[in-house]
C-alpha positions as CSV (number, residue, x, y, z in Angstrom):
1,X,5.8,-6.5,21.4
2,X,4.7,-9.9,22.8
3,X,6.1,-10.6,26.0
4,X,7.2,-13.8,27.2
5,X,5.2,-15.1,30.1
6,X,7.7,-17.6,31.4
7,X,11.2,-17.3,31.5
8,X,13.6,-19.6,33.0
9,X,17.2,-18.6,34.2
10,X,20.0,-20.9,34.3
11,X,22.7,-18.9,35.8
12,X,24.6,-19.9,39.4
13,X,25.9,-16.3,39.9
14,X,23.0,-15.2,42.0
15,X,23.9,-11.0,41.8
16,X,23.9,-12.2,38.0
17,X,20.4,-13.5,38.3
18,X,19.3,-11.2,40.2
19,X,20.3,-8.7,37.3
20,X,19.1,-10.6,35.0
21,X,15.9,-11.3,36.4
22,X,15.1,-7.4,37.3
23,X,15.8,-6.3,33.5
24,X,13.7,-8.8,32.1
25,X,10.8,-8.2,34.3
26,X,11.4,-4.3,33.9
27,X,10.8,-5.2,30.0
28,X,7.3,-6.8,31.0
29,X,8.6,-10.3,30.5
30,X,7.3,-12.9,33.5
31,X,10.6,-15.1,35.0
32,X,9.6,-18.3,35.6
33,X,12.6,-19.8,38.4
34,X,16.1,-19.2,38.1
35,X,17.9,-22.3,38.3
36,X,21.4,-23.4,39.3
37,X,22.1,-26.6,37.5
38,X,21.5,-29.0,35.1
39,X,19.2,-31.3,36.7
40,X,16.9,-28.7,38.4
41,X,16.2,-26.9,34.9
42,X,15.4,-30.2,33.4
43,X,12.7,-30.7,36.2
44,X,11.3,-27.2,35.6
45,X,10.9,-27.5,32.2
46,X,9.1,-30.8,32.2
47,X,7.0,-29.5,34.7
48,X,6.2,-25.9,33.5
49,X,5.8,-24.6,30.1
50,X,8.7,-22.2,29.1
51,X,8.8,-19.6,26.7
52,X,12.4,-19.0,26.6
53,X,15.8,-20.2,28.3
54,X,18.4,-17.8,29.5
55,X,21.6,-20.3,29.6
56,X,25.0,-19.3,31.3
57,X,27.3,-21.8,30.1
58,X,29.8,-22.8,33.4
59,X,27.1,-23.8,35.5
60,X,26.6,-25.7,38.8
61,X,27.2,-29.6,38.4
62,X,28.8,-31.9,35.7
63,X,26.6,-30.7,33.2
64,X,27.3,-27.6,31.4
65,X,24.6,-25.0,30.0
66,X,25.4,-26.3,26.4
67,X,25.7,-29.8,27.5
68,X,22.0,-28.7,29.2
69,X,20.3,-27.1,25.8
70,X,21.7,-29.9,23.6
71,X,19.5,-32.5,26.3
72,X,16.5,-30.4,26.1
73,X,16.4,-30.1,22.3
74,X,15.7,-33.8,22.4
75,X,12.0,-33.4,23.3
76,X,12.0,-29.6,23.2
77,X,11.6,-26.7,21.1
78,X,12.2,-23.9,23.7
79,X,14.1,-21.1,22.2
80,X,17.9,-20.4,24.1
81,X,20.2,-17.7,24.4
82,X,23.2,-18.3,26.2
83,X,24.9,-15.6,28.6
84,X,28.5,-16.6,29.0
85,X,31.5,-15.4,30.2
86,X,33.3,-17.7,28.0
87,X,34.1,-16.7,24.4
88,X,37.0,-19.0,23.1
89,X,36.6,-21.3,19.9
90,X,35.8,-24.6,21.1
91,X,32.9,-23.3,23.6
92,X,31.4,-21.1,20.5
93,X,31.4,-24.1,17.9
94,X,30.1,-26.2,20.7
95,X,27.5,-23.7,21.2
96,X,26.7,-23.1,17.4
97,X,25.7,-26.7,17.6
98,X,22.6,-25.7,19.6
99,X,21.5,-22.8,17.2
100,X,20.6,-20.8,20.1
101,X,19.3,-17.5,19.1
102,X,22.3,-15.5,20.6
103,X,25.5,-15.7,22.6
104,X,25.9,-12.6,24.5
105,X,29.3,-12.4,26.6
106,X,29.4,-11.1,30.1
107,X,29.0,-8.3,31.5
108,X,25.7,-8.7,29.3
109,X,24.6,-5.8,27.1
110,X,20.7,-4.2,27.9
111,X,20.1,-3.5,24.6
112,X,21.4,-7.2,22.9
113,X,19.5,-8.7,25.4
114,X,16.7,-6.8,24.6
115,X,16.9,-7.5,20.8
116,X,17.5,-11.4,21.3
117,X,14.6,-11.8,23.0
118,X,12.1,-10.0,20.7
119,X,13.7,-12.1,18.3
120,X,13.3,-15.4,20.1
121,X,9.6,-14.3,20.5
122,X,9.3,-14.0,17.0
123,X,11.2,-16.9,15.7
124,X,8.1,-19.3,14.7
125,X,6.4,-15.8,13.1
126,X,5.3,-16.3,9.9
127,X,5.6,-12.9,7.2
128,X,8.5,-11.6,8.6
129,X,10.7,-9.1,6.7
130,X,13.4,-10.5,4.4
131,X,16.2,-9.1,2.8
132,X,16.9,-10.1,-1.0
133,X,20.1,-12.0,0.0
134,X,19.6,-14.8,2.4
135,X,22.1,-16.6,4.5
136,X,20.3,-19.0,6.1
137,X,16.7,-19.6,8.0
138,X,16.9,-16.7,10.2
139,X,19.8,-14.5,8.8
140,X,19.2,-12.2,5.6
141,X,20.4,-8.6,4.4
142,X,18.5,-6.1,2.0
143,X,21.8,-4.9,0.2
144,X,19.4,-1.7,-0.9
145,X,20.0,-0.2,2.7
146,X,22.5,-1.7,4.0
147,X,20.4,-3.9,6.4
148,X,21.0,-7.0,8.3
149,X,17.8,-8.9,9.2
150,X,17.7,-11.4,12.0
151,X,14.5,-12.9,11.9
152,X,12.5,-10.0,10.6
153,X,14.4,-7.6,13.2
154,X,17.1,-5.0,11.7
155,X,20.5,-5.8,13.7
156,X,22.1,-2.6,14.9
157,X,25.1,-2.0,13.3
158,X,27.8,0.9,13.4
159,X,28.9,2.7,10.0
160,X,31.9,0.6,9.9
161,X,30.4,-2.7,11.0
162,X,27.8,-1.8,8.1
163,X,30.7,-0.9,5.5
164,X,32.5,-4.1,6.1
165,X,29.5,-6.3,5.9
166,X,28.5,-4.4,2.6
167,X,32.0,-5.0,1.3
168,X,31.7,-8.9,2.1
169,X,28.3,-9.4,0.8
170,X,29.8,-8.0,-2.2
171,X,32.5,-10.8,-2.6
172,X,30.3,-13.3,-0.8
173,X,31.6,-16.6,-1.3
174,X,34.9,-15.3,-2.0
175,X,38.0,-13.8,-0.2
176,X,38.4,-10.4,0.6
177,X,41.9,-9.7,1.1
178,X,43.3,-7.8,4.1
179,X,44.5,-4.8,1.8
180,X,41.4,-4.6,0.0
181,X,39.3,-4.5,3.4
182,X,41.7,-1.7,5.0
183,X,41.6,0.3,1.8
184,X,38.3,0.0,1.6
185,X,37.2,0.7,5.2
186,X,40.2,3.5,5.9
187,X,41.4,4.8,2.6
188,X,42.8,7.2,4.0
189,X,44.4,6.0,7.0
190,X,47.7,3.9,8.0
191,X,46.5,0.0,8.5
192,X,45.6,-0.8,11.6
193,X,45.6,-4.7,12.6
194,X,44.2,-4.7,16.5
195,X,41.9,-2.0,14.7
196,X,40.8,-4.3,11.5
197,X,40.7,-7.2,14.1
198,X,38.2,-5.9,16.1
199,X,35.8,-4.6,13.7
200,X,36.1,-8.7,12.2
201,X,35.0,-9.8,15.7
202,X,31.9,-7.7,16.5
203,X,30.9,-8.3,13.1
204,X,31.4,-11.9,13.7
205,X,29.4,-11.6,17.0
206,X,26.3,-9.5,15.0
207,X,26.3,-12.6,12.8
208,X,26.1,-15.1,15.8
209,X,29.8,-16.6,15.2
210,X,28.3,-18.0,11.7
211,X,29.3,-17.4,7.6
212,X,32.3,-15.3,8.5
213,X,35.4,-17.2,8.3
214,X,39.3,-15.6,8.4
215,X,41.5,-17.1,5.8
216,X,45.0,-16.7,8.4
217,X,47.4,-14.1,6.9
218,X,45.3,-13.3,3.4
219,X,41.4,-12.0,4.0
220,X,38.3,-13.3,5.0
221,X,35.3,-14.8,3.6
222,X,31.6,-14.6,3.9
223,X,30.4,-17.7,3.4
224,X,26.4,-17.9,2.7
C-alpha cells in the first residue's frame, strides 16, 4: 500500500492526538502537525502540501471541523475523514455535505481507520474494482458475492450486515417492510426492534450515512 507522507491532525484532545498520531505512524503514514483550530490548519495547509486531513468536529475556536473542511474545499482537494464524538442528525447531514471519505465516531476503531485511509489514498486511482450495481462515484456492490466496494476496497461486513444489504439491494429503490426484513434476517426468531435497529445503523454507518433511508413505522429504503 501507498503511504501517505503528510498527514495533518485537527483534533484539540491532545491524549487523542497523541493516539491518533502513534497509529498512523505505526501504519508507515508520515503526520505532518496536529493542529488545534481552525485558523492554524488553514495556515498549514497553505503552507505545506497535505495528503490527507484527520478532522475532529468540536474543535478549538468558532469554527467547527466541518465548518473547517467545507472552507478548505474552496481551493482544495485534500481528502477528509472526520473523527467525531458527535453522531446526531444535523452534524451527519452537515457532514455529508463535505463528502469526506468517512465519519468514524469516538473511541475510533483501528481497523476503520485503517481502511478509510487506504481508501482516501486510492480515491483519484484510476481501474479500481467495481461491482455491477453502482450507487454512486465511490460506492458499488458485486451482488455475485455479496460485496460492498468503497472505492475499489471490499467493506467488511458481518453475516447479518451482509444479509440485510443483500435483501435491500434486492428491493432497491423500494421499501422493504419491517416484517419482511425481520423474517427475512431471523425467521426463526421473536422480532427484535433495539435488535433490527442496530443492525439498520451500522449498516447505515458502512454506507457513510448515505442511500439508506427509514420510512418511520413501515420499512426502509435503499435509495441508489
Amino acid at each position: 500500500m501507498n503511504q501517505c507522507e503528510n498527514i495533518l491532525i485537527v483534533e484539540d484532545e491532545s491524549i487523542v492526538a497523541l493516539e491518533i498520531a502513534t497509529y498512523i505512524k505505526e501504519l508507515g503514514h508520515g503526520v505532518g502537525s496536529v493542529v488545534s483550530n481552525a485558523k492554524d490548519c488553514s495556515s498549514y495547509i497553505n503552507e505545506n502540501s497535505v495528503d490527507l486531513i484527520l478532522m475532529d468536529i468540536n474543535i478549538k475556536g468558532n469554527i467547527d471541523g466541518i465548518s473547517c473542511a467545507a472552507e478548505i474545499q474552496k481551493t482544495k482537494n485534500i481528502p477528509i475523514i472526520y473523527i467525531s464524538a458527535f453522531s446526531d442528525d444535523e452534524t451527519l447531514e452537515r457532514a455529508i455535505e463535505t463528502n469526506p471519505i468517512a465519519y468514524l465516531s469516538k473511541p475510533f476503531n483501528r481497523k476503520e481507520l485503517n481502511f478509510a485511509m487506504r481508501v482516501a489514498k486510492k480515491q483519484n486511482l484510476s481501474n479500481l474494482r467495481i461491482g455491477n450495481i453502482v450507487f454512486d462515484k465511490e460506492f458499488s456492490y458485486d451482488s455475485k458475492n455479496e460485496e460492498l466496494i468503497l472505492v475499489g476496497e471490499v467493506v467488511h461486513m458481518t453475516k447479518r450486515e451482509k444479509e440485510l444489504l443483500a435483501l435491500l439491494v434486492r428491493s432497491k429503490n423500494s421499501i422493504v417492510s419491517i416484517y419482511e426484513l425481520e423474517n427475512e434476517l431471523w425467521p426463526d426468531k421473536q422480532s427484535n426492534e433495539n435488535t433490527r435497529r442496530a443492525l439498520v445503523s451500522r449498516l447505515r454507518s458502512k454506507l457513510n450515512y448515505k442511500f439508506l433511508e427509514t420510512i418511520h413505522s413501515i420499512g426502509y429504503r435503499l435509495k441508489i
